[in-house]
LOROMI-203280 format. One record per residue (C-alpha): x, y, z. Coordinates in steps of 0.5 Angstrom, whole numbers, padded with zeros to 4 digits, always signed. Layout:
% residues N
     x     y     z
     X     Y     Z
...
***
This chain:
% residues 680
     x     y     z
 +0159 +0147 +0247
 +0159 +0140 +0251
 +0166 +0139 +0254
 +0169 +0133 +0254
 +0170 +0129 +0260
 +0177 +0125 +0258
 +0182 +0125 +0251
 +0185 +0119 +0248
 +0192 +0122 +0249
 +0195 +0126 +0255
 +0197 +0133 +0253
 +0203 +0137 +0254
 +0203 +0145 +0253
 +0209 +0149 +0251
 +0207 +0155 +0253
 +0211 +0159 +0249
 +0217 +0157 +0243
 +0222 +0161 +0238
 +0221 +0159 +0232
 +0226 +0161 +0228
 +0226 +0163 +0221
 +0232 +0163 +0215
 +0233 +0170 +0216
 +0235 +0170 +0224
 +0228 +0172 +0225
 +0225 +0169 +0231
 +0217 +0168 +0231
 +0213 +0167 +0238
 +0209 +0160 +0238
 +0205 +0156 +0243
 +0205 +0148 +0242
 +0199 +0143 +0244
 +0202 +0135 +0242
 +0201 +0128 +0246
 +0205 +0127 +0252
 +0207 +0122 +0248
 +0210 +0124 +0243
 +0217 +0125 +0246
 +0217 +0117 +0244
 +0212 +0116 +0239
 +0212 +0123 +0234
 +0205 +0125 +0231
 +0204 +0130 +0225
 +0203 +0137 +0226
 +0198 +0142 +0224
 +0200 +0149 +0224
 +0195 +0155 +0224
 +0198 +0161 +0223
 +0196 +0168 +0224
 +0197 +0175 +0227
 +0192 +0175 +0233
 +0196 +0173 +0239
 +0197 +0167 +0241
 +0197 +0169 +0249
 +0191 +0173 +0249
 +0187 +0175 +0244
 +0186 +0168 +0241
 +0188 +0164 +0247
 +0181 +0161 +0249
 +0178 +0160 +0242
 +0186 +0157 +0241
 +0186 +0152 +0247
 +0180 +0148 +0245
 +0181 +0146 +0238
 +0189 +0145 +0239
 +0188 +0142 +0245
 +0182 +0137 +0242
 +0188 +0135 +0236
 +0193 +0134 +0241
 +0189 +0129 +0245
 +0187 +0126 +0239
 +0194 +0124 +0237
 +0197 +0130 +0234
 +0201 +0137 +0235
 +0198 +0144 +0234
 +0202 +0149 +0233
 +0199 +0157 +0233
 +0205 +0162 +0231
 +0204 +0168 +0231
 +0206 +0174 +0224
 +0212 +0177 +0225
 +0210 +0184 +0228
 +0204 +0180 +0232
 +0205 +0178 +0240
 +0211 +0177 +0241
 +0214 +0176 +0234
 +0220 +0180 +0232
 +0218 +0185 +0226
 +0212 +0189 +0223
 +0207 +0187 +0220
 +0206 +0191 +0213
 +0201 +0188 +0209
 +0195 +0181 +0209
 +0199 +0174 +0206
 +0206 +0178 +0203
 +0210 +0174 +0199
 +0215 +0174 +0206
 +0209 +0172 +0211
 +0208 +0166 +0205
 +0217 +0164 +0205
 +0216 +0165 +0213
 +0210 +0159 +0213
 +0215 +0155 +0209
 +0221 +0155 +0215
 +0215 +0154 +0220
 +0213 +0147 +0217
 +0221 +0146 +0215
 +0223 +0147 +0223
 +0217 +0143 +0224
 +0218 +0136 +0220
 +0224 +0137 +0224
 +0222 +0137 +0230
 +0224 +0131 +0234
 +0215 +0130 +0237
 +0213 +0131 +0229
 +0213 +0124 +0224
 +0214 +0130 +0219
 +0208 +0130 +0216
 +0204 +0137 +0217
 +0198 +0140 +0216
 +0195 +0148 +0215
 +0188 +0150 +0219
 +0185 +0157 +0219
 +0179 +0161 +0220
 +0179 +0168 +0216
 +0187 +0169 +0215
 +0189 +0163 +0217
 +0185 +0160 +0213
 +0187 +0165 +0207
 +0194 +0163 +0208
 +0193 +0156 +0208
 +0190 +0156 +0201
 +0197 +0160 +0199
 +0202 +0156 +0202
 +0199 +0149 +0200
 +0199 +0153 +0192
 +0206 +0153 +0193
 +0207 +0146 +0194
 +0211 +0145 +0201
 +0215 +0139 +0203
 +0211 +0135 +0207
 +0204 +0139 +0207
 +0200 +0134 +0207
 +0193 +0137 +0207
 +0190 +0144 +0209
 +0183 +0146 +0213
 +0181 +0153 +0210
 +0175 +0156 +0214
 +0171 +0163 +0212
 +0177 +0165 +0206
 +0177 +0167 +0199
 +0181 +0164 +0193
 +0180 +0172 +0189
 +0182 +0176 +0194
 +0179 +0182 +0189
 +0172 +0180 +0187
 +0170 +0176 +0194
 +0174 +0179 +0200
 +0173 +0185 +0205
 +0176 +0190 +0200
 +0171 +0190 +0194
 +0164 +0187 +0192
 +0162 +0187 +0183
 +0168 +0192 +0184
 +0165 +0196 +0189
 +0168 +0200 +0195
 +0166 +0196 +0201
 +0166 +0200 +0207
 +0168 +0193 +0211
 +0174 +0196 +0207
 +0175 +0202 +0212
 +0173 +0197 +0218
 +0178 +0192 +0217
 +0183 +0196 +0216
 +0182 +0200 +0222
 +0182 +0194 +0226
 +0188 +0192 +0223
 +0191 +0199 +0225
 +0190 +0197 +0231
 +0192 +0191 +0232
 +0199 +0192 +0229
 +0200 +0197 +0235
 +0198 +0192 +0241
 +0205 +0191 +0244
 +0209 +0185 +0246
 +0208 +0182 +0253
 +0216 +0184 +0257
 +0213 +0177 +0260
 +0216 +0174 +0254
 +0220 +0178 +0251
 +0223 +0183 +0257
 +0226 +0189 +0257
 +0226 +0190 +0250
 +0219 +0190 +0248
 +0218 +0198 +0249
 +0222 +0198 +0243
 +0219 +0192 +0240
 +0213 +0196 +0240
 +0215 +0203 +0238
 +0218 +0198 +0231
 +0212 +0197 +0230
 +0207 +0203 +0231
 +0212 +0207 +0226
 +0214 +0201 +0221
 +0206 +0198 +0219
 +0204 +0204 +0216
 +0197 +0205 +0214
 +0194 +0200 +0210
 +0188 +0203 +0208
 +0191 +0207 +0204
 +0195 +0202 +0200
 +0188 +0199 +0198
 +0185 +0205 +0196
 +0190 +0205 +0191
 +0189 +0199 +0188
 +0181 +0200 +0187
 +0181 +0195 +0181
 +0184 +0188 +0180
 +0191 +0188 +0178
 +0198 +0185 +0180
 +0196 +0186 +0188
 +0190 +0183 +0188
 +0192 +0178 +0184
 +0198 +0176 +0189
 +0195 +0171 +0194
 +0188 +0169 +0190
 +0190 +0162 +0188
 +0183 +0163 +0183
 +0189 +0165 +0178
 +0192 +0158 +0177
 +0187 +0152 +0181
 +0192 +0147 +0180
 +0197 +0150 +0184
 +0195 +0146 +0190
 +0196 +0140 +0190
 +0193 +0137 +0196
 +0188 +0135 +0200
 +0182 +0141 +0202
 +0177 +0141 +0207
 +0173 +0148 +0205
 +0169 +0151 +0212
 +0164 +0158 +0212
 +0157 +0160 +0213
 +0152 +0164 +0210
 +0153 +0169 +0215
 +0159 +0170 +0214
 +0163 +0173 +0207
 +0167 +0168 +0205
 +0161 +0162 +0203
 +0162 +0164 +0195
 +0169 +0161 +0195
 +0167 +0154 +0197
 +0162 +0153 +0191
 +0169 +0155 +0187
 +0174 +0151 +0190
 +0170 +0145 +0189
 +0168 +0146 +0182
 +0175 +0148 +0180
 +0179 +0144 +0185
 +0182 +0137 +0182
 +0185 +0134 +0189
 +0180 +0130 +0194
 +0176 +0136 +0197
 +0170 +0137 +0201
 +0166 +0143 +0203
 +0163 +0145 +0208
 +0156 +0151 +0210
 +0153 +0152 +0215
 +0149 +0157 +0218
 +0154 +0160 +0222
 +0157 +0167 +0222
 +0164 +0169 +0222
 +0166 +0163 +0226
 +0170 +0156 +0227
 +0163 +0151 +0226
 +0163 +0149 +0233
 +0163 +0156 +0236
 +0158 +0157 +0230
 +0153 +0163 +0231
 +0147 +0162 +0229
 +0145 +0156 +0230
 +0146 +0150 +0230
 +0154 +0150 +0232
 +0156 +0143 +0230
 +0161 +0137 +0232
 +0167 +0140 +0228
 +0172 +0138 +0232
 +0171 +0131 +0231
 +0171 +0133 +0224
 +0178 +0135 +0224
 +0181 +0129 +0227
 +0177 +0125 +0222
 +0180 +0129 +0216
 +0188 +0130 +0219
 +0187 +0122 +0220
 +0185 +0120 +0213
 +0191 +0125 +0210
 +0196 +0126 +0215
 +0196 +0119 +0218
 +0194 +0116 +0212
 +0187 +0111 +0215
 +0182 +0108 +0212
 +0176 +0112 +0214
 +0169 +0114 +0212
 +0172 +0121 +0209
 +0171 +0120 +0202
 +0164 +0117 +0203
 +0162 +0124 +0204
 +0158 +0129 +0200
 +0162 +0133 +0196
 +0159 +0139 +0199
 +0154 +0138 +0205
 +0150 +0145 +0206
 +0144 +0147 +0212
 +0138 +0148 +0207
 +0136 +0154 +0211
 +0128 +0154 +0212
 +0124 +0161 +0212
 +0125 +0166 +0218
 +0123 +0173 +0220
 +0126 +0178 +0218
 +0132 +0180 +0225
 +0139 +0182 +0226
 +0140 +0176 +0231
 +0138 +0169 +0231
 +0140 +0163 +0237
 +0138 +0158 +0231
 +0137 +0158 +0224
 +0132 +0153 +0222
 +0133 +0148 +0216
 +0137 +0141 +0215
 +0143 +0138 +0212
 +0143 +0137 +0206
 +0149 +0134 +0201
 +0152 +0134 +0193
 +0156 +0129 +0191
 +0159 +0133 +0186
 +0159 +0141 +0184
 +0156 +0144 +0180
 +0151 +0139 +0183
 +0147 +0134 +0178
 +0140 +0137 +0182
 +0141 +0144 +0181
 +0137 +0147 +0175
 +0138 +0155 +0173
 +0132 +0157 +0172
 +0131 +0163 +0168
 +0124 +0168 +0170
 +0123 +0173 +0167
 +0121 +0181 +0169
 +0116 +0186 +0168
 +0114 +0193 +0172
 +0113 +0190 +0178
 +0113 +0183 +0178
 +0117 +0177 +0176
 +0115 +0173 +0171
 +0113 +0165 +0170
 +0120 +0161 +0167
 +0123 +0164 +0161
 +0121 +0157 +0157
 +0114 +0159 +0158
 +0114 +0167 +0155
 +0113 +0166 +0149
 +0105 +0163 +0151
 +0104 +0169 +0155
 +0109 +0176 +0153
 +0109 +0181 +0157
 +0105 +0187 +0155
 +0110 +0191 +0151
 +0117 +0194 +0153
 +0118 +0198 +0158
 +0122 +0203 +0161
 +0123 +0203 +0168
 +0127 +0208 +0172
 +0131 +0208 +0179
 +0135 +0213 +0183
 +0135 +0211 +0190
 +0136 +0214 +0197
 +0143 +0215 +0200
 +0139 +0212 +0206
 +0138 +0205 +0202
 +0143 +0201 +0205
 +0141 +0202 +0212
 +0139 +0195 +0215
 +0143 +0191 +0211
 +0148 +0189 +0216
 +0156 +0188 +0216
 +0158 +0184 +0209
 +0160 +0180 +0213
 +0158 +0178 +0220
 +0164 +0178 +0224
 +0162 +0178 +0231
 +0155 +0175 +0230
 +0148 +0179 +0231
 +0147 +0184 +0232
 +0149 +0185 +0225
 +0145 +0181 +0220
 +0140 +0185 +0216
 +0134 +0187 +0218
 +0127 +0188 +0215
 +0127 +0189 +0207
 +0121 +0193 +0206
 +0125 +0199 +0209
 +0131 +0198 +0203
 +0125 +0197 +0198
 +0122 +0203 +0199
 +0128 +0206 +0195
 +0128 +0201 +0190
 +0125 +0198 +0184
 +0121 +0191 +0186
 +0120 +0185 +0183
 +0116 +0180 +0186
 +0114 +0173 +0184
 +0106 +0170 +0185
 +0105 +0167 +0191
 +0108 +0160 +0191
 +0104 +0153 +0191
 +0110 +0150 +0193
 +0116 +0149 +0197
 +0121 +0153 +0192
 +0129 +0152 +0194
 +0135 +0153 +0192
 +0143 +0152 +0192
 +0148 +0156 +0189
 +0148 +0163 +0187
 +0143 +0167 +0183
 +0143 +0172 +0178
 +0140 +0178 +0176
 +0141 +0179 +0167
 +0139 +0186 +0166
 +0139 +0191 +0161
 +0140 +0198 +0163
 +0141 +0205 +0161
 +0144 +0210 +0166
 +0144 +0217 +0166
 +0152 +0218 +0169
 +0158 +0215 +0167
 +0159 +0211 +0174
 +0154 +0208 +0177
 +0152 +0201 +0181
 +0147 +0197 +0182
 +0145 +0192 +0188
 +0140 +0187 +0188
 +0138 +0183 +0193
 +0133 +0177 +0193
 +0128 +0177 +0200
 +0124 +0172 +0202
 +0117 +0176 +0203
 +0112 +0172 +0209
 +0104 +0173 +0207
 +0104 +0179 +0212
 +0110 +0183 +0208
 +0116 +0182 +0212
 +0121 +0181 +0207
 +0127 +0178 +0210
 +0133 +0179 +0205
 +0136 +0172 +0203
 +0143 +0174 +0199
 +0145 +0180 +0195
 +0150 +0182 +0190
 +0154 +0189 +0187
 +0156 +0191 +0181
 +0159 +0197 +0179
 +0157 +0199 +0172
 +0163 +0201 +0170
 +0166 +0193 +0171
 +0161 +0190 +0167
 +0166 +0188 +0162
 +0172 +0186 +0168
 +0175 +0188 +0174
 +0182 +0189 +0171
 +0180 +0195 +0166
 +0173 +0199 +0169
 +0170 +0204 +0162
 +0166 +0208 +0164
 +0159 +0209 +0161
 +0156 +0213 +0156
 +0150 +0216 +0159
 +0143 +0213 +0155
 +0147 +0208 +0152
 +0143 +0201 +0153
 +0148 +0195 +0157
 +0148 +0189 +0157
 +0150 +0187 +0165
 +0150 +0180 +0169
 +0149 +0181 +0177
 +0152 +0176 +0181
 +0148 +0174 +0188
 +0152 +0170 +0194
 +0151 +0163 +0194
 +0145 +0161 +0199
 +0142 +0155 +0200
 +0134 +0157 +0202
 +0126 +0154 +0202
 +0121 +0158 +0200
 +0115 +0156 +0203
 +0108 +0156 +0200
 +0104 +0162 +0200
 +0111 +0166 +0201
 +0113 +0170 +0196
 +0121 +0172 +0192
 +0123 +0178 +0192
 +0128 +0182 +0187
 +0130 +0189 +0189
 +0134 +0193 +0185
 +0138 +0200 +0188
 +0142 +0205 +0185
 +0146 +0206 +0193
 +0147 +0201 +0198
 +0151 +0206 +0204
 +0153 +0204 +0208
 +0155 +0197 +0206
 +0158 +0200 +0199
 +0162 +0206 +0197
 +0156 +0211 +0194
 +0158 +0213 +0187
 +0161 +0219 +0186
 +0154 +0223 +0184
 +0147 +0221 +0184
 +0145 +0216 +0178
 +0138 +0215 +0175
 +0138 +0208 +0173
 +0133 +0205 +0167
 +0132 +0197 +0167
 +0129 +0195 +0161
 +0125 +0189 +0165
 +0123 +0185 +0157
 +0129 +0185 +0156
 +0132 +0182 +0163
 +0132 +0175 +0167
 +0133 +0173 +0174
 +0136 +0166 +0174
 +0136 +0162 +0181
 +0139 +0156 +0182
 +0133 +0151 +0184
 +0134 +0145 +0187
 +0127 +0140 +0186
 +0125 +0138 +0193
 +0123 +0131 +0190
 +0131 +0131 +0189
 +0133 +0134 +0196
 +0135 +0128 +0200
 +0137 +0123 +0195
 +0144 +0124 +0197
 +0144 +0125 +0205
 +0149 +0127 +0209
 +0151 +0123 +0216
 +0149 +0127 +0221
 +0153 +0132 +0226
 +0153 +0131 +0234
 +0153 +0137 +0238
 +0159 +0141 +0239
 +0163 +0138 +0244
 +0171 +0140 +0247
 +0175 +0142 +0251
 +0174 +0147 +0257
 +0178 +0154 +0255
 +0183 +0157 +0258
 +0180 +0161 +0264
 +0179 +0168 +0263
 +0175 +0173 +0268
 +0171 +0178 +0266
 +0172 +0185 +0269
 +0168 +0189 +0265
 +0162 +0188 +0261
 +0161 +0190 +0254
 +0157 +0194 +0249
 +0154 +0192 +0242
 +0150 +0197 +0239
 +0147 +0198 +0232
 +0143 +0205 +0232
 +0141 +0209 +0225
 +0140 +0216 +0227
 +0136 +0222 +0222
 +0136 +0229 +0224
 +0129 +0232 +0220
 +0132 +0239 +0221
 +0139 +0238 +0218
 +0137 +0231 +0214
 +0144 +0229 +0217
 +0144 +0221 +0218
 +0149 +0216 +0221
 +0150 +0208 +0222
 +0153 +0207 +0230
 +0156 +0202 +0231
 +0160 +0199 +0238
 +0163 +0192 +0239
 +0165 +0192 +0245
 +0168 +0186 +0248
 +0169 +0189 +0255
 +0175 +0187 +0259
 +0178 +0180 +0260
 +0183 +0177 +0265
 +0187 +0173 +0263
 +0187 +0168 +0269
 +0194 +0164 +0267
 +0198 +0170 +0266
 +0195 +0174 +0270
 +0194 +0180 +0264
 +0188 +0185 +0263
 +0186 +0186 +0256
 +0180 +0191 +0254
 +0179 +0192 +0247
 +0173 +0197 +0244
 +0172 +0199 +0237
 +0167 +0205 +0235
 +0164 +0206 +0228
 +0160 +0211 +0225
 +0157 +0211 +0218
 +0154 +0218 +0216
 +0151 +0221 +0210
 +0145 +0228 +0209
 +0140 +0228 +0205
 +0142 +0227 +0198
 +0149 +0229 +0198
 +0153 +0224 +0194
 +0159 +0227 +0196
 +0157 +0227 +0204
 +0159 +0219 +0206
 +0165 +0219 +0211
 +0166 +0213 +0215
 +0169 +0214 +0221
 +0173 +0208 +0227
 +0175 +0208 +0233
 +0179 +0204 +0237
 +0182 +0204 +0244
 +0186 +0197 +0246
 +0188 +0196 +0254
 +0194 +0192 +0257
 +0194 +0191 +0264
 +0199 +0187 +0270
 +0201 +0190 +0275
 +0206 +0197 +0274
 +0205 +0196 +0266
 +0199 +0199 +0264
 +0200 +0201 +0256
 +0194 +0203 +0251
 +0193 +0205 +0244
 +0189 +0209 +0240
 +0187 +0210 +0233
 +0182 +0214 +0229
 +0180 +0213 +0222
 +0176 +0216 +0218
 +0174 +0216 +0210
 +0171 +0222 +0206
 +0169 +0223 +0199
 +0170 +0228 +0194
 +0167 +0226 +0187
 +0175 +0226 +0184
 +0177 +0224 +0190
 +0178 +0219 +0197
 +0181 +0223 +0203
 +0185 +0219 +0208
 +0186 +0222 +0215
 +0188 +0217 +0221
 +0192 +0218 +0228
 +0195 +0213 +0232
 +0197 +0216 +0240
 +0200 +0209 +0244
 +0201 +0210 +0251
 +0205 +0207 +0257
 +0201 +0209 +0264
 +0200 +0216 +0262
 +0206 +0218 +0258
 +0204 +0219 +0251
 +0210 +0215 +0248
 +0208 +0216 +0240
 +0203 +0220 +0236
 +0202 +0220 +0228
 +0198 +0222 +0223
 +0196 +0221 +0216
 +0192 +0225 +0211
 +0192 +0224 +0204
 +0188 +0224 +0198
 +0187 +0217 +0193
 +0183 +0220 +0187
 +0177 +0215 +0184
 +0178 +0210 +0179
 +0171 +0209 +0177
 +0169 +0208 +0183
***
């Protein structure tokens, strides 16, 4: 990212502020705003989240907000109760108290003598999932909000579940938060009290992993936060930000569908990160993006923002297979509205091996006759899928499919003679029959170059028993024939000519997804089902042509100082004398200075994903984390261990979290405990 040589405004930092709630409750924040704002009060916009204000998102935080702050507003980032140094414990995502506590923030701060009483909410990930329920609560003042890489369906489209499939990003969210939640208050801020701050929280957030297990279907708890349950709740203005990278990029095309307040959206090509730290490339100028929305509906200017697209995304173009790109080739291109006027479904039909031309056409040239096709797929199908969602950046996007496909059933199309692309979700029709009364079915669509690399485009997940709804699973009837719809992500994606498209249909997909709790056999009846993909005619893909973005430029970051370098590996082991197997994974950012505060922070998080031969009962992820704070005398470390198995009735539960201060162990817990399995 270019830095910016000078900013219209002066900026001022309040380094730390109490903000205080209606309950007594004080929550730590950090103020950016215009110096001259003392005289002449600017709207605020609020980002509010339980990552460390001081610390861990320090450098990201001091680039945009200082950026907005030169540009004529407040940025204001709160931490969560239980977070930085915040009073409390955090228990849960987005609880009905985190929501009342975002209310008295953006009170205290429309009252606040810098602040026009005009605010704003932006956020990445939580912060973008809480901006989204606060704004359908309808807050006094809030004028408009920013939601970058956030679900409105918090069952059906977030870290837990997938077409009602347990999702092993569920155990490695949770243990990140398990973490997370450990980490103490700095004595700068607080002083003498933080030792009992810390214990507070250590013995009051409990284990969510836990609490999520048991809600394995779409019910009231799922249902609280998801604003999918009632659009026209929100009531102001929404820019929708992701990347087909990250997890979240199906709620953008939801939003701009079901939405009725001015909104715009936004895809690139990015991982799980704001747009102009966006990975892979090319990150844009989203800074400059921002001012341009806050000026429309915090201060009410008559820009050029409702000329845009309804929905810009980054056509992307063809590429080998790999789990790290630096830049994804391709180009903007724009919708006027969603679902876009130049998106035709197209329904293909399937037969052993192949898939057919368009379904209009069938009736000139039938398939031979009906057929019946079987799948059981390995445990090992899964294995290069990567993460379901991209947090980091590579190394974890999904690598060559030929592998994967090996273990499940193929469809290819004929080569193409022209360029084919599409816009929006594909998804597969089928008619099934399966041997257990719990089964899946994931079905990926890969774009194979003429050597046979097969680069996975996008993917879906349904568990069978969910056919009919997440709200009440049934179980199959083995033999009996089901009619099923499996929804891919969204993507935007060129085919090239002589490429060819791939569908490819699996029983398993560990360890991205929880396996069934047996081994399935899986028959597709292809005369009967369908793949429809989203086709965007060529010929129509630049009649609505975005503006352009520059390259991303901002503020220098925060000063930090690397102590220690990191580690990032994605390793797939296989023993061939004991047919065990694991996934390994280490994402270790290292340890970093904190030059303005004089703190050492070194985080470091280990996974492991194992299974043996076809054990269906063998799966166990297992994550281990270990966060380091250092200054001076006070040295103190958490350690926390997670680990999920399987019993085909049962998930078991077993967790540790030991907290150390120099090298005194100050607390040591364990959980075990068992969930049965609901269909699941």
């Amino acid at each position: 990212m270019r830095e910016v040589d000078s900013l219209p405004h002066a900026v001022t930092e309040e380094e730390h502020v109490w903000v205080p709630l209606s309950d007594g409750t004080r929550l730590g924040g950090r103020v950016w705003r215009p110096e001259s704002s003392d005289e002449v009060p600017v709207p605020a916009v609020l980002e509010f989240i339980p990552y460390r204000k001081r610390d861990f998102t320090a450098p990201r935080d001091s680039i945009h907000h200082t950026y907005l702050a030169g540009h004529g507003y407040a940025g204001v980032r709160v931490d969560l109760r239980g977070t930085g140094e915040s009073d409390g414990a955090l228990t849960d995502e987005y609880l009905s108290q985190e929501l009342d506590d975002a209310e008295d923030i953006l009170a205290w701060l429309a009252k606040q003598p810098w602040c026009d009483g005009n605010t704003g909410i932006m956020g990445i990930s939580w912060g973008g999932f809480n901006a989204l329920q606060v704004a359908a609560r309808r807050p006094k003042g809030l004028g408009a909000i920013v939601t970058v890489a956030s679900t409105d369906d918090r069952y059906a489209d977030d870290v837990h579940y997938m077409g009602g499939c347990l999702l092993s990003d569920n155990l490695s969210w949770a243990s990140t938060m398990f973490a997370y939640n450990a980490c103490p208050p700095d004595p700068a801020i607080v002083g003498d009290r933080w030792r009992d701050m810390w214990l507070y929280r250590i013995e009051n957030s409990g284990l969510w992993l836990e609490e999520w297990l048991r809600h394995q279907r779409r019910d009231d708890y799922w249902r609280h936060g998801s604003v999918c349950e009632d659009f026209t709740a929100i009531d102001c203005p929404v820019l929708a930000v992701s990347g087909w990278a990250d997890g979240y990029s199906n709620s953008v095309f939801r939003l701009m569908a079901n939405l009725d307040v001015p909104r715009k959206g936004l895809i690139g090509p990015w991982s799980h990160k704001y747009p102009h730290l966006g990975e892979p490339g090319p990150a844009i100028d989203f800074l400059r993006e921002l001012v341009r929305w806050w000026d429309r509906w915090l201060k009410g200017k008559d820009n050029d923002v409702p000329d845009d697209p309804m929905l810009r995304v980054w056509m992307q173009d063809s590429v080998r297979p790999s789990t790290a790109y630096e830049e994804r080739p391709g180009r903007w291109v724009g919708e006027p509205s969603w679902p876009s006027p130049h998106v035709r479904p197209t329904r293909y039909g399937l037969a052993r091996n192949r898939i057919l031309a368009e379904r209009a056409d069938l009736e000139a040239a039938p398939p031979a006759g009906p057929e019946e096709l079987m799948v059981s797929s390995p445990l090992s199908v899964g294995q290069y899928a990567g993460k379901w969602c991209s947090y980091n950046a590579p190394p974890d996007l999904p690598y060559d499919q030929r592998d994967e496909d090996g273990g499940s059933l193929v469809f290819d199309s004929a080569a193409l003679a022209e360029t084919c692309e599409i816009v929006g979700s594909p998804a597969v029709e089928l008619e099934v029959a399966a041997d257990r009364p719990v089964a899946m079915v994931a079905a990926r669509l890969s774009d194979v170059a003429p050597d046979g690399r097969a680069t996975r485009v996008t993917y879906g997940l349904l568990n069978l028993t969910h056919r009919d709804g997440h709200a009440e699973p049934r179980p199959l009837e083995p033999g009996r024939r089901y009619r099923v719809r499996v929804e891919l992500n969204g993507v935007a994606q060129s085919f090239p000519p002589d490429h060819r498209i791939r569908l490819a249909l699996s029983t398993s997909y560990w360890p991205l997804a929880w396996p069934p709790p047996e081994p399935v056999q899986l028959s597709v009846f292809p005369e009967n089902s369908t793949l429809v993909l989203p086709v965007r005619p060529v010929a129509e893909s630049d009649e609505v042509s975005p503006r352009p973005f520059d390259e991303p430029k901002g503020p220098a970051p925060l000063p930090t100082t690397k102590v220690r370098p990191g580690e990032q590996r994605w390793q797939v082991c296989r023993n061939l004398v004991d047919y065990s197997s694991a996934l390994h994974v280490v994402k270790d950012p290292g340890t970093t200075h904190y030059d303005d505060i004089d703190l050492d922070v070194a985080q470091r998080a280990e996974e492991t994903y194992s299974w043996v031969a076809e054990d269906f009962t063998s799966p166990q992820g297992e994550v281990v984390w270990s966060i380091r704070f250092g200054r001076g005398d006070w040295q103190v470390e958490t350690v926390t261990r997670t680990i999920l198995s399987c019993t085909p009735t049962e998930f078991v539960v077993h967790a540790q979290l030991d907290a150390y201060e120099g090298s005194e162990r100050l607390s040591a817990l364990n959980w075990r405990t068992t969930i049965p399995r609901d269909c699941v």
